[in-house]
mmCIF file as gemmi writes it, N, C-alpha and C atoms, coordinates in Angstrom:
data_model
loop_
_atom_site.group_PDB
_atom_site.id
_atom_site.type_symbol
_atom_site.label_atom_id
_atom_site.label_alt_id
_atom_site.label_comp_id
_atom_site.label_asym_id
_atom_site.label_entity_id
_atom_site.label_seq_id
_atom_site.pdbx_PDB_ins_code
_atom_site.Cartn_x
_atom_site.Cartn_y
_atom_site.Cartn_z
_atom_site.occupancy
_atom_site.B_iso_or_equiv
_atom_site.pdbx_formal_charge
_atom_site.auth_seq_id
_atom_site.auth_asym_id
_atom_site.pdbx_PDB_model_num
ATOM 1 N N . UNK Axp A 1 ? 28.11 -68.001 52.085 1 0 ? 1 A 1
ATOM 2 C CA . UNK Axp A 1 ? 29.206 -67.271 52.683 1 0 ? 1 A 1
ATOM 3 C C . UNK Axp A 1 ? 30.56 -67.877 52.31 1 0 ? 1 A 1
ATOM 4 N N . UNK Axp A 2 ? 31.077 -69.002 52.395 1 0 ? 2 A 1
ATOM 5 C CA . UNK Axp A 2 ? 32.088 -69.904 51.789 1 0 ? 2 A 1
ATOM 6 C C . UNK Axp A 2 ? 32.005 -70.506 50.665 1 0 ? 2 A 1
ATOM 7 N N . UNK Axp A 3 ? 30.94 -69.62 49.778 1 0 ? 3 A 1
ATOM 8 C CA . UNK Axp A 3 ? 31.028 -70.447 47.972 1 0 ? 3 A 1
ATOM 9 C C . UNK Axp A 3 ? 32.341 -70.844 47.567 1 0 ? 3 A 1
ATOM 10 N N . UNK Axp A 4 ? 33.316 -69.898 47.332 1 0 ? 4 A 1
ATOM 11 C CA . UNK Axp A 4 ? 34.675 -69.964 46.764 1 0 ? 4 A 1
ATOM 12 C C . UNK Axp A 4 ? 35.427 -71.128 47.587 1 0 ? 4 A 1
ATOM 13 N N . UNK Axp A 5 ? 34.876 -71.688 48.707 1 0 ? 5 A 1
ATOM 14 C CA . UNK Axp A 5 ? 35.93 -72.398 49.756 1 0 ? 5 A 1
ATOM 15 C C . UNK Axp A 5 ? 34.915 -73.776 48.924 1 0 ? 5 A 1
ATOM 16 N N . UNK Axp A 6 ? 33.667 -73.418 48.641 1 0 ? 6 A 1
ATOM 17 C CA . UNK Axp A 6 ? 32.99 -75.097 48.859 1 0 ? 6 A 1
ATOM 18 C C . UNK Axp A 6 ? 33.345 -75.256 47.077 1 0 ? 6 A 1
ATOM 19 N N . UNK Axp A 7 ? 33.202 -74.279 46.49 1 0 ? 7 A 1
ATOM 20 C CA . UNK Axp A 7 ? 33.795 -74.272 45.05 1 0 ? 7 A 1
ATOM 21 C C . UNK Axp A 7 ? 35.226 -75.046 44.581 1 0 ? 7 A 1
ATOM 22 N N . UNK Axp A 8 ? 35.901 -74.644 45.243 1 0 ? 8 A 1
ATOM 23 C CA . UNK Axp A 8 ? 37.721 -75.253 45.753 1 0 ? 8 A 1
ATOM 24 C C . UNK Axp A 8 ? 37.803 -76.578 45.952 1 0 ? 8 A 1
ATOM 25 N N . UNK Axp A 9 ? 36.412 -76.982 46.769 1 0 ? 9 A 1
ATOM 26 C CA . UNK Axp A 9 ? 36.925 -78.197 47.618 1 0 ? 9 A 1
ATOM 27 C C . UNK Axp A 9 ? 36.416 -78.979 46.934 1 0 ? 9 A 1
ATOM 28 N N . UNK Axp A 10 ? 35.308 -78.847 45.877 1 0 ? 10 A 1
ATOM 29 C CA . UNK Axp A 10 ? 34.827 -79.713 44.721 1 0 ? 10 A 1
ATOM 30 C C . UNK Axp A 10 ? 35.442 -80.402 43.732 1 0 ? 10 A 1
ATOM 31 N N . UNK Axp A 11 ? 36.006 -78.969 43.274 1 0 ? 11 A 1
ATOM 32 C CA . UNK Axp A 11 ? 37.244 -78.989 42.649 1 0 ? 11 A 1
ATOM 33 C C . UNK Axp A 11 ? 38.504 -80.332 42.559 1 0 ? 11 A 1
ATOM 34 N N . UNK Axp A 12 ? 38.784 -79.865 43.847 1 0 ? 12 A 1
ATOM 35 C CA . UNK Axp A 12 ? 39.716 -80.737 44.33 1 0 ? 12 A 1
ATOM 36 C C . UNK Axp A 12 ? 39.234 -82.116 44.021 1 0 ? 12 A 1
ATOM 37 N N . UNK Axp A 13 ? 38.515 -82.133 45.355 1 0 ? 13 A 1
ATOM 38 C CA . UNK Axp A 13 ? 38.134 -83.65 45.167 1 0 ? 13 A 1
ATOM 39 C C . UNK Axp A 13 ? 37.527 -84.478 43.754 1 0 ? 13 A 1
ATOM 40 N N . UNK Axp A 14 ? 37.003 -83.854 43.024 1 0 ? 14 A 1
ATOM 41 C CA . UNK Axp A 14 ? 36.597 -84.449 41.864 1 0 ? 14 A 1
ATOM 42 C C . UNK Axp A 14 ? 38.406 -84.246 41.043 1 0 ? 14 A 1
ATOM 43 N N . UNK Axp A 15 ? 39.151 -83.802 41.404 1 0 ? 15 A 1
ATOM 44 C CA . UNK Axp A 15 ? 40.627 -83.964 40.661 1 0 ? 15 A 1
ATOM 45 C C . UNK Axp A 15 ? 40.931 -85.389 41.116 1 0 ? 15 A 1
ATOM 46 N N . UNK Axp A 16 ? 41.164 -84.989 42.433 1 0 ? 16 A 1
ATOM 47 C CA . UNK Axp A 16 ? 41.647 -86.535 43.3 1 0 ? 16 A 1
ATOM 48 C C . UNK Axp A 16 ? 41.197 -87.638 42.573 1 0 ? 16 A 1
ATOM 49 N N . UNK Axp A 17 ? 39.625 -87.498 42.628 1 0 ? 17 A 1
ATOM 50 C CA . UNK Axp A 17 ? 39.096 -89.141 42.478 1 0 ? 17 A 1
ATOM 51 C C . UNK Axp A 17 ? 39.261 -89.29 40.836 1 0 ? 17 A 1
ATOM 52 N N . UNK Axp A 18 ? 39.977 -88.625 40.344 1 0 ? 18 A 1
ATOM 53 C CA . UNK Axp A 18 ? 40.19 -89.067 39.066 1 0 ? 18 A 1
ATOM 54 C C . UNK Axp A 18 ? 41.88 -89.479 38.808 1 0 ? 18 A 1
ATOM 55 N N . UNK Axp A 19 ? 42.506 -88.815 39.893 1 0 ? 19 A 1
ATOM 56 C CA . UNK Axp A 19 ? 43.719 -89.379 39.878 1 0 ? 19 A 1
ATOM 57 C C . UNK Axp A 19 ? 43.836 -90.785 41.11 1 0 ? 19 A 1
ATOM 58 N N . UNK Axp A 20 ? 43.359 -90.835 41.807 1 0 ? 20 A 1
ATOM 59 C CA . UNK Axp A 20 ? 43.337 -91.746 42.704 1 0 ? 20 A 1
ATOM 60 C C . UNK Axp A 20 ? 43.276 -93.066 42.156 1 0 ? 20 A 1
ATOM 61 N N . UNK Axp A 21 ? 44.14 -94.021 42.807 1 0 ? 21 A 1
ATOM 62 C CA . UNK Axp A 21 ? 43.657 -95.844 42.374 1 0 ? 21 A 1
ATOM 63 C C . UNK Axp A 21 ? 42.904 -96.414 43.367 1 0 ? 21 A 1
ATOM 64 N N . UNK Axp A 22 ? 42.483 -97.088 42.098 1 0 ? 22 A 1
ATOM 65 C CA . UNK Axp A 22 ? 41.594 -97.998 42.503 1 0 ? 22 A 1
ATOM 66 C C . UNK Axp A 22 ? 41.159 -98.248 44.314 1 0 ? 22 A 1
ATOM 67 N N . UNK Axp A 23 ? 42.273 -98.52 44.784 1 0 ? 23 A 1
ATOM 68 C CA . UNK Axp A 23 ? 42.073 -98.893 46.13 1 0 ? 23 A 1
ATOM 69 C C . UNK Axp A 23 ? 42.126 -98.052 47.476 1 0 ? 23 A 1
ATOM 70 N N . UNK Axp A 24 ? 42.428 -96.784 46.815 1 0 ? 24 A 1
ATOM 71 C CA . UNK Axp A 24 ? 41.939 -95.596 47.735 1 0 ? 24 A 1
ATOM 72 C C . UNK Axp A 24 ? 40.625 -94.853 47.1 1 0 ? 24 A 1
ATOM 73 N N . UNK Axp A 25 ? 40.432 -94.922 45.975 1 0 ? 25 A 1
ATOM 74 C CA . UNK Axp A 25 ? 39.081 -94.704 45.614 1 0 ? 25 A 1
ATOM 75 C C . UNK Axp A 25 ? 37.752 -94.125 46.751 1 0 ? 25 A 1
ATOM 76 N N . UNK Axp A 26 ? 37.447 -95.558 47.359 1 0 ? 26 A 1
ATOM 77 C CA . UNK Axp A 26 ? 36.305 -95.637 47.861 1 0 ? 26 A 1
ATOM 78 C C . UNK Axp A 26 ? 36.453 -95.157 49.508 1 0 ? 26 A 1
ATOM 79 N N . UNK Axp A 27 ? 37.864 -94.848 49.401 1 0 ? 27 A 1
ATOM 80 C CA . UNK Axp A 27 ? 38.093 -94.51 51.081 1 0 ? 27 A 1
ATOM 81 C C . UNK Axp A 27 ? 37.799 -93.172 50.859 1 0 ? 27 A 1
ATOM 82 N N . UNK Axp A 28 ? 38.768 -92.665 49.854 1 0 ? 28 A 1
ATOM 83 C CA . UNK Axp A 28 ? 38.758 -91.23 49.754 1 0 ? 28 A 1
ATOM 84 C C . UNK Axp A 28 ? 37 -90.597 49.569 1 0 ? 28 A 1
ATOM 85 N N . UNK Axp A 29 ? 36.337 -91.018 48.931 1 0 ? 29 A 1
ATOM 86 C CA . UNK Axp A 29 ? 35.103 -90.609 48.591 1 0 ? 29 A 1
ATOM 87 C C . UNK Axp A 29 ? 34.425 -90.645 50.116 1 0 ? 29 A 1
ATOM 88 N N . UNK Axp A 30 ? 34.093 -91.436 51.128 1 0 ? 30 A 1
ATOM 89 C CA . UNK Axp A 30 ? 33.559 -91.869 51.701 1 0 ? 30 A 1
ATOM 90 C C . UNK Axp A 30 ? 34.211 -90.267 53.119 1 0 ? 30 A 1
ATOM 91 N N . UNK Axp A 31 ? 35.366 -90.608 53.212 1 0 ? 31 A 1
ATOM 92 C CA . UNK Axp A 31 ? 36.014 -89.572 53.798 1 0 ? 31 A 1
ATOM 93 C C . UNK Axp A 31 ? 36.02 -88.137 53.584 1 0 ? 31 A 1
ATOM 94 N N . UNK Axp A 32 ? 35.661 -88.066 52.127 1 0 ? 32 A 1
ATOM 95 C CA . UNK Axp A 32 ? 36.019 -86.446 51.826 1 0 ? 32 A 1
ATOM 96 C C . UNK Axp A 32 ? 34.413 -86.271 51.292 1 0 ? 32 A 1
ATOM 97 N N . UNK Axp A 33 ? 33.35 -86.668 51.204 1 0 ? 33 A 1
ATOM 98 C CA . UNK Axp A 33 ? 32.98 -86.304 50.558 1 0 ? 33 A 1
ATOM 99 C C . UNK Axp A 33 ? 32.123 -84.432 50.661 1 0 ? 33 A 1
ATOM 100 N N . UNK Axp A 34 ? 32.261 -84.103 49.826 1 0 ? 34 A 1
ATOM 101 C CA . UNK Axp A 34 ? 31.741 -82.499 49.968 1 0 ? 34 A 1
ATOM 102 C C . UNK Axp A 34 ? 30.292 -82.681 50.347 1 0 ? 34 A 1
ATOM 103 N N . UNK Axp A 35 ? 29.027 -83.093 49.771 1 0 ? 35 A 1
ATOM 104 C CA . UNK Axp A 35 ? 28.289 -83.481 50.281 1 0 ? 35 A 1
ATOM 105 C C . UNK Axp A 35 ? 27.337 -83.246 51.718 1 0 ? 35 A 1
ATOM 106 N N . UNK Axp A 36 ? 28.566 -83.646 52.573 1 0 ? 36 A 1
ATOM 107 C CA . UNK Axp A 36 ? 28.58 -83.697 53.997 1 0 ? 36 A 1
ATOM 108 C C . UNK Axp A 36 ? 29.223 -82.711 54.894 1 0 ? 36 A 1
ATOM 109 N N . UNK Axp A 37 ? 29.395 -81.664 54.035 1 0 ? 37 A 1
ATOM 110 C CA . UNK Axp A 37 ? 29.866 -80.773 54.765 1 0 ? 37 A 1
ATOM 111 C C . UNK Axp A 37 ? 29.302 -79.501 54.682 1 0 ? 37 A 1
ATOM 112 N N . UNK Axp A 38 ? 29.038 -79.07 56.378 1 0 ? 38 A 1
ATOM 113 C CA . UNK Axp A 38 ? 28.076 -77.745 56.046 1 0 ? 38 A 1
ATOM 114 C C . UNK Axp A 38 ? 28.794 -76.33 55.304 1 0 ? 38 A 1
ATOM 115 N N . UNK Axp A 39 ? 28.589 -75.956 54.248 1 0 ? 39 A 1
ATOM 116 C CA . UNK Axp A 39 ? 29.274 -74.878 53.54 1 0 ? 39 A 1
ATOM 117 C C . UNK Axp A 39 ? 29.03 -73.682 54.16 1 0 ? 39 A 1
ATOM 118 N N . UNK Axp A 40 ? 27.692 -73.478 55.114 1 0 ? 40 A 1
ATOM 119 C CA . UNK Axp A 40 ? 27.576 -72.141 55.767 1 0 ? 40 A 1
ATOM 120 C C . UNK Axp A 40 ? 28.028 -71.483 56.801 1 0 ? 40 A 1
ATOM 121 N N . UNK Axp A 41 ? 28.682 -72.811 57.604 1 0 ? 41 A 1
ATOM 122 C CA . UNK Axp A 41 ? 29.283 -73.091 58.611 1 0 ? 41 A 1
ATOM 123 C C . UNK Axp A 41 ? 31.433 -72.825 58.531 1 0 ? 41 A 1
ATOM 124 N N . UNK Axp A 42 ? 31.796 -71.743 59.321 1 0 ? 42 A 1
ATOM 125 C CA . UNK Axp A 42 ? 32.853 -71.267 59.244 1 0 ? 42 A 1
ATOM 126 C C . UNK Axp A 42 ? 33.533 -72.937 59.274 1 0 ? 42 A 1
ATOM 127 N N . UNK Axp A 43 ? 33.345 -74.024 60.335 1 0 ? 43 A 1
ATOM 128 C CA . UNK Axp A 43 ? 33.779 -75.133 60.182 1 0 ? 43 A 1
ATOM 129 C C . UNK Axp A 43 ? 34.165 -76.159 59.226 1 0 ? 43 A 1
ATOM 130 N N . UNK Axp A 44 ? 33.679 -75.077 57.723 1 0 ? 44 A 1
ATOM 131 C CA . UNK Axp A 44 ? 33.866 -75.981 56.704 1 0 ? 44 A 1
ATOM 132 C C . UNK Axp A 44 ? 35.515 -75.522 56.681 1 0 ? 44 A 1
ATOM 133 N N . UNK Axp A 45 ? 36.078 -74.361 56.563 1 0 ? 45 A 1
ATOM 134 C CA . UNK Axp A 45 ? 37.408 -74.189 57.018 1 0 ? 45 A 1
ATOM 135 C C . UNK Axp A 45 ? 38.218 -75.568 57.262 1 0 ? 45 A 1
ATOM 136 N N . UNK Axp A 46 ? 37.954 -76.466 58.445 1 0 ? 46 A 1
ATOM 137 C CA . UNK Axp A 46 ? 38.087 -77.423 59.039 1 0 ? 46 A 1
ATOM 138 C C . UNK Axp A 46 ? 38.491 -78.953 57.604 1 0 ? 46 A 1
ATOM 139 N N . UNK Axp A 47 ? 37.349 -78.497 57.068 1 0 ? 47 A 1
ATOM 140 C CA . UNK Axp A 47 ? 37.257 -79.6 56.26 1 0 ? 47 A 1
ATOM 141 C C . UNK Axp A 47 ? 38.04 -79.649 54.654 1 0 ? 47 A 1
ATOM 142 N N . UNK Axp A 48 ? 37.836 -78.346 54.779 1 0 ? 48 A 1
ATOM 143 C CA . UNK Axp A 48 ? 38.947 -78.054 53.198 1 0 ? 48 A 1
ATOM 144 C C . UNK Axp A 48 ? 40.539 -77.778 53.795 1 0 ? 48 A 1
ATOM 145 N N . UNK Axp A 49 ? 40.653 -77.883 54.739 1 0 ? 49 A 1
ATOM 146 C CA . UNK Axp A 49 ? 42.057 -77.851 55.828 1 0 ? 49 A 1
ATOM 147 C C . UNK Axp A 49 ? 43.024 -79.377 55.83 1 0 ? 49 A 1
ATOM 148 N N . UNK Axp A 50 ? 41.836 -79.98 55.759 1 0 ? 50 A 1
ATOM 149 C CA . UNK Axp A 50 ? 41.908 -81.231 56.111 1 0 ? 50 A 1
ATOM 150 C C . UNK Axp A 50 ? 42.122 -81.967 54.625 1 0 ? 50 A 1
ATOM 151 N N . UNK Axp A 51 ? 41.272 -81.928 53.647 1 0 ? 51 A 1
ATOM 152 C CA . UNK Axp A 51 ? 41.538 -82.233 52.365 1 0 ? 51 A 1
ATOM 153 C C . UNK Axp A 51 ? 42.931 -81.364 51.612 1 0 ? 51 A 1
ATOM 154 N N . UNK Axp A 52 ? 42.927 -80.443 51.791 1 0 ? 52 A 1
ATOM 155 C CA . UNK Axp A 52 ? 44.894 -79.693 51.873 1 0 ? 52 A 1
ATOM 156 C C . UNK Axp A 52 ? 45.582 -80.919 52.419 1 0 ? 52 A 1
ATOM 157 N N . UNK Axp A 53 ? 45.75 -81.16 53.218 1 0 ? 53 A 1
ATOM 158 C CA . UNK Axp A 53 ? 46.297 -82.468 54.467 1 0 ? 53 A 1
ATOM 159 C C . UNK Axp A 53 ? 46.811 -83.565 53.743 1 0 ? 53 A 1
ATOM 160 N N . UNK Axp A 54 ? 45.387 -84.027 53.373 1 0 ? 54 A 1
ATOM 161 C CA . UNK Axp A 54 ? 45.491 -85.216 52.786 1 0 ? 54 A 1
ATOM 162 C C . UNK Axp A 54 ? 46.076 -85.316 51 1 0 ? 54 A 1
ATOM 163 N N . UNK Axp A 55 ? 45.744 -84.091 50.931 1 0 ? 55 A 1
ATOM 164 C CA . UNK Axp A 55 ? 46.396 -84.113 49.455 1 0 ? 55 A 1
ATOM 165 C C . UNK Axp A 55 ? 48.17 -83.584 49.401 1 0 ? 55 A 1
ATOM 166 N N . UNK Axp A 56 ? 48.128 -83.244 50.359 1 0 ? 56 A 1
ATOM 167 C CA . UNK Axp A 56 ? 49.555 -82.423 50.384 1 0 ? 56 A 1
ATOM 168 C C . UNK Axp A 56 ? 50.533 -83.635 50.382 1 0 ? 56 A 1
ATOM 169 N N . UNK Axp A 57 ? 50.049 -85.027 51.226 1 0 ? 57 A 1
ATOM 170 C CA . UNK Axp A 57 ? 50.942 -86.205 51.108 1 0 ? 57 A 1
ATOM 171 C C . UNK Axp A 57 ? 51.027 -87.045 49.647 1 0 ? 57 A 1
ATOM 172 N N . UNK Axp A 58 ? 50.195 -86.555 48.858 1 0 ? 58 A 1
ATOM 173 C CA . UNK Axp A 58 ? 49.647 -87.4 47.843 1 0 ? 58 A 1
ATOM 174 C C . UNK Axp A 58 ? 50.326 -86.826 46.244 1 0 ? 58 A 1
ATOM 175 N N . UNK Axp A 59 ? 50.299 -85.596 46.491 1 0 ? 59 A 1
ATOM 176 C CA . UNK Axp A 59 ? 50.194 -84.996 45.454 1 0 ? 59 A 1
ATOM 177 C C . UNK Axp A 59 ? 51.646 -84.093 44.602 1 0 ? 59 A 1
ATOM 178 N N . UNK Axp A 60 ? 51.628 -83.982 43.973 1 0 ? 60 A 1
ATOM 179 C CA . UNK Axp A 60 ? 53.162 -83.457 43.992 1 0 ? 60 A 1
ATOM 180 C C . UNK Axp A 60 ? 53.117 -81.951 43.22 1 0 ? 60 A 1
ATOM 181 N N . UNK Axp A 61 ? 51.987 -82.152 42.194 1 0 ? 61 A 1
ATOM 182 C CA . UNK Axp A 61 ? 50.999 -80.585 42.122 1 0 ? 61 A 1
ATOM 183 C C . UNK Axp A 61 ? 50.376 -79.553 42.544 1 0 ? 61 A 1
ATOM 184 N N . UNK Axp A 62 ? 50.295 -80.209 43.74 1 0 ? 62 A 1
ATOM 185 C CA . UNK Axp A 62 ? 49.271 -79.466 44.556 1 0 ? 62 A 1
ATOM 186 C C . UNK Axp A 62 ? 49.575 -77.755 44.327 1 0 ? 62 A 1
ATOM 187 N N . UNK Axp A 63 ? 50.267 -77.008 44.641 1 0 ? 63 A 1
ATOM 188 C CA . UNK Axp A 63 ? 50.4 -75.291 43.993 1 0 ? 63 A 1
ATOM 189 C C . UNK Axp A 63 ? 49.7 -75.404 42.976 1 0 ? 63 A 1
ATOM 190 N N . UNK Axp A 64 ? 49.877 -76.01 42.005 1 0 ? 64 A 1
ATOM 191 C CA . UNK Axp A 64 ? 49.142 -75.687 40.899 1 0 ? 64 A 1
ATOM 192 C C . UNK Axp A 64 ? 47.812 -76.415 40.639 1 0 ? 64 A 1
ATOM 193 N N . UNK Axp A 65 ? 47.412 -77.249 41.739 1 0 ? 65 A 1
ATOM 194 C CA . UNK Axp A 65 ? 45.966 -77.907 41.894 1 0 ? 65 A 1
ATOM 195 C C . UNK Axp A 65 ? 45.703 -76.491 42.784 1 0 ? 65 A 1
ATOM 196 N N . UNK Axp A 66 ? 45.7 -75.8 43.467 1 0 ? 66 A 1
ATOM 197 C CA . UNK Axp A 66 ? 45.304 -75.014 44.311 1 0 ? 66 A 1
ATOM 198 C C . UNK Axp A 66 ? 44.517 -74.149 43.59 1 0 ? 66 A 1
ATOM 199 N N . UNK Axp A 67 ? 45.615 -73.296 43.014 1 0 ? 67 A 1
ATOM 200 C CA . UNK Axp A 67 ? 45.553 -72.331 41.841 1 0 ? 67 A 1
ATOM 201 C C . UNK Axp A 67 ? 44.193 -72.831 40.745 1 0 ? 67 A 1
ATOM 202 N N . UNK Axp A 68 ? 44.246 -73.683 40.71 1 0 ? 68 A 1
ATOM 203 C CA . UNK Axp A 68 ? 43.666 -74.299 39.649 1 0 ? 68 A 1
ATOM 204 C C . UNK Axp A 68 ? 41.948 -73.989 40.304 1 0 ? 68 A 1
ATOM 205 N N . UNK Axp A 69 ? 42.06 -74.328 41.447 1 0 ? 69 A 1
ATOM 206 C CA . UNK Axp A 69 ? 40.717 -74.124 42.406 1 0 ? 69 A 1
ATOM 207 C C . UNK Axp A 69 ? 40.374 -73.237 42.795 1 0 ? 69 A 1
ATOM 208 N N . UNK Axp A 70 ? 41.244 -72.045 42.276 1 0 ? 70 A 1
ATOM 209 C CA . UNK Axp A 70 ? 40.894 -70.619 42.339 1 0 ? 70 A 1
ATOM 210 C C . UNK Axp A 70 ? 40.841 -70.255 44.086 1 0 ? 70 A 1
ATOM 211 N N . UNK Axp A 71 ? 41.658 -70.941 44.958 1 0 ? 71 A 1
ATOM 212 C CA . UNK Axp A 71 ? 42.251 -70.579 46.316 1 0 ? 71 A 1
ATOM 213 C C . UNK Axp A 71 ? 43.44 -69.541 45.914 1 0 ? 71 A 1
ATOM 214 N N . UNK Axp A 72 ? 43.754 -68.533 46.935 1 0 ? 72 A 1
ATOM 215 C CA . UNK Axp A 72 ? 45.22 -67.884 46.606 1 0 ? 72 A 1
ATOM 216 C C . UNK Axp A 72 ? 45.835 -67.878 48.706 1 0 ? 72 A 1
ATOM 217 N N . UNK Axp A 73 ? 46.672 -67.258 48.2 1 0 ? 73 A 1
ATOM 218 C CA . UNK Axp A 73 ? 47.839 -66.885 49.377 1 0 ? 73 A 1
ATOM 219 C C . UNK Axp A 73 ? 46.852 -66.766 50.336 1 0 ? 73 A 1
ATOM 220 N N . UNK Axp A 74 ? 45.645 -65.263 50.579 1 0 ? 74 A 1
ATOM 221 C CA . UNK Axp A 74 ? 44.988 -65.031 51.459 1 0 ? 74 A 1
ATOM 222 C C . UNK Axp A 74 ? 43.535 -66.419 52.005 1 0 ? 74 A 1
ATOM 223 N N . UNK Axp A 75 ? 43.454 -66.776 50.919 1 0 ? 75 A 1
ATOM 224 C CA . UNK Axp A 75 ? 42.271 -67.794 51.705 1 0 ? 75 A 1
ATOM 225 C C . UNK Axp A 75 ? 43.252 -69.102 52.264 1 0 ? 75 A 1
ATOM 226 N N . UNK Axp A 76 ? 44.581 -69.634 51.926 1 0 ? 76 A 1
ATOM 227 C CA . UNK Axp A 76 ? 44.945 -70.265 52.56 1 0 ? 76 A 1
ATOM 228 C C . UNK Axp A 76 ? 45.586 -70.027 53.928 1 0 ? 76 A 1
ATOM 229 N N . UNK Axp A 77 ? 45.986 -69.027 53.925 1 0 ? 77 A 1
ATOM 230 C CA . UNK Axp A 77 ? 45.922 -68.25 55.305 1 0 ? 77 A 1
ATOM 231 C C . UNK Axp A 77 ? 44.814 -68.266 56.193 1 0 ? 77 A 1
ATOM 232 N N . UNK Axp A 78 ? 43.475 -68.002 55.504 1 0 ? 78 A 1
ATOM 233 C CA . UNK Axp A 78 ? 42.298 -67.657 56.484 1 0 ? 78 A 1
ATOM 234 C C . UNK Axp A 78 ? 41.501 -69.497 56.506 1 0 ? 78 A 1
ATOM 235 N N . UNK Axp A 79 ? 42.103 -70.372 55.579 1 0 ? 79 A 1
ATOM 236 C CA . UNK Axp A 79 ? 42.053 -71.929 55.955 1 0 ? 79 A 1
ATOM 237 C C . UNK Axp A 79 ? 43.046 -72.008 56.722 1 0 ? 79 A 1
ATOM 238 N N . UNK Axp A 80 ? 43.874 -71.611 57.374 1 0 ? 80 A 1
ATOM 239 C CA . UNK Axp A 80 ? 45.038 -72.253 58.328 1 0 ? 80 A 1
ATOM 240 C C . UNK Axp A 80 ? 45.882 -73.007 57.625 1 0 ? 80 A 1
ATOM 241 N N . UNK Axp A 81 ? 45.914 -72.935 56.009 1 0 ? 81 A 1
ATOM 242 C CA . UNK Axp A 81 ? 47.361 -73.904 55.57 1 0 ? 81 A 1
ATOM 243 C C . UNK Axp A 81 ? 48.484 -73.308 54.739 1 0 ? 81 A 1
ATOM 244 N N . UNK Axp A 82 ? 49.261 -74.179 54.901 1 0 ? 82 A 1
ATOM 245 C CA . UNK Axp A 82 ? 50.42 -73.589 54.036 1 0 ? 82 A 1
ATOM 246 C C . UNK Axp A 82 ? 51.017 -74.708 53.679 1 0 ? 82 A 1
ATOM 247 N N . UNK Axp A 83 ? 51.868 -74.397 52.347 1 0 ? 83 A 1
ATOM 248 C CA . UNK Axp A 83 ? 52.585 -75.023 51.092 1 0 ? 83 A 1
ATOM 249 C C . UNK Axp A 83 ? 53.999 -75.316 51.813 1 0 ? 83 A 1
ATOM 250 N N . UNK Axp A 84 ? 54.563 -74.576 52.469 1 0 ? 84 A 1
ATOM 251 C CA . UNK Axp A 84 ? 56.021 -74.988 53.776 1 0 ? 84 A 1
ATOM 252 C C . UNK Axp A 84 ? 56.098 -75.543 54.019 1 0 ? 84 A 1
């Protein structure tokens, strides 16, 4: 039911941990990992909400990491985030 959301959030995170140093590395993995999150479950919402969050402080791409993850205007809406 949330392929495109658990698709996104893969995405992402395998971007991150390739831009990430060294010493957030193992936090970030441990914290985000997709893995652990139920994809069937509307609550994954929650969790790709949350990785938005954390990347939004980090990142200075992010619009075009989004895009890139094949999210648009309407699913970040129906995740609860915004680029504002």
């Amino acid at each position: 039911m949330f392929e495109k959301y658990e698709s996104a959030y893969r995405y992402m995170f395998e971007d991150q941990l390739e831009a990430a140093v060294e010493d957030y590395l193992e936090e970030f993995e441990a914290e985000y990992n997709p893995d652990d999150i139920d994809w069937r479950d509307h609550t994954c919402k929650d969790a790709i909400r949350r990785l938005l969050n954390e990347l939004y402080q980090d990142r200075t791409d992010l619009a075009e990491l989004i895009e890139a993850a094949g999210l648009d205007e309407d699913d970040l809406a129906d995740i609860g985030f915004s680029l504002d």
